[in-house]
C-alpha angles and dihedrals in degrees: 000000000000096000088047099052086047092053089048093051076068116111139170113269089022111153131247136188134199114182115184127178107210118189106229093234082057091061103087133180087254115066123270116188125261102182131011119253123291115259133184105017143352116286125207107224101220096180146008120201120199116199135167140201125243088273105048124188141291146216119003122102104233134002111230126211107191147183118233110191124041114326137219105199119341121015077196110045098152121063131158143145131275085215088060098052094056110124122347088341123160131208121170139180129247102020115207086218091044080132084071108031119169130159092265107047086084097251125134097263102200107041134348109172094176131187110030140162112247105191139218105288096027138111144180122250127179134209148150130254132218090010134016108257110249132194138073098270129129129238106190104201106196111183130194119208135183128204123249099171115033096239101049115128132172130173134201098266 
């Protein structure tokens, strides 16, 4: 019975959350996963947050944050760069002053294509482009998801 209650505490725009710390030498010019993939349902990513240690991270052009599986809109929604996430930086989307976006307001500068539906089967996965990132910095990727069918689930990979 216990499975089955938790399954019922289940609801429509519940809100989920995935956090994954990532070493910048770890963040390569081929994809690494950042969540499993999706199961049960379809979720509505509502916000991604970009943070970095007191270190950052190095090298790389862009970060990429993409979409594996059959896309509605971006497969690459996320996008910034390498030279904004050096150390205890912050990017966040949406911003709430995306209107007015610089380079030093916090919002994700290249693309932020949120919100955005990640359906059942998908997942996120994260790279670099041009060179892989090095050093030994932190990028903390916090993402906040919302249900769209009740029984939608998805974990850091």
């Amino acid at each position: 019975m216990g499975r089955l209650a938790k399954i019922s505490d289940r609801h429509v725009g519940d809100k989920l959350f995935v956090k994954k710390v990532i070493t910048s030498s770890d963040i390569l010019t081929t994809v690494i996963d950042l969540t499993t993939p999706v199961t049960g349902g379809d979720l509505l990513l509502k916000s991604v947050v970009l943070a970095t240690d007191s270190t950052g991270l190095a090298t790389g052009t862009n970060i990429e944050i993409t979409v594996s599986g059959e896309v509605y809109g971006l497969a690459t929604p996320i996008i910034e760069t390498v030279a904004n996430l050096g150390a205890s930086a912050l990017r966040v989307s949406p911003h709430a002053a995306a209107e007015a976006d610089t380079d030093n307001d916090n919002g994700i500068t290249v693309t932020a294509a949120v919100p955005f539906v990640l359906q059942n089967g998908d997942k996120l996965q994260i790279n670099t482009t041009d060179s892989a990132c090095t050093g030994e910095g932190k990028l903390l990727v916090l993402l906040e998801f919302e249900r769209i069918d009740v029984s939608a689930d998805i974990q850091p990979a």
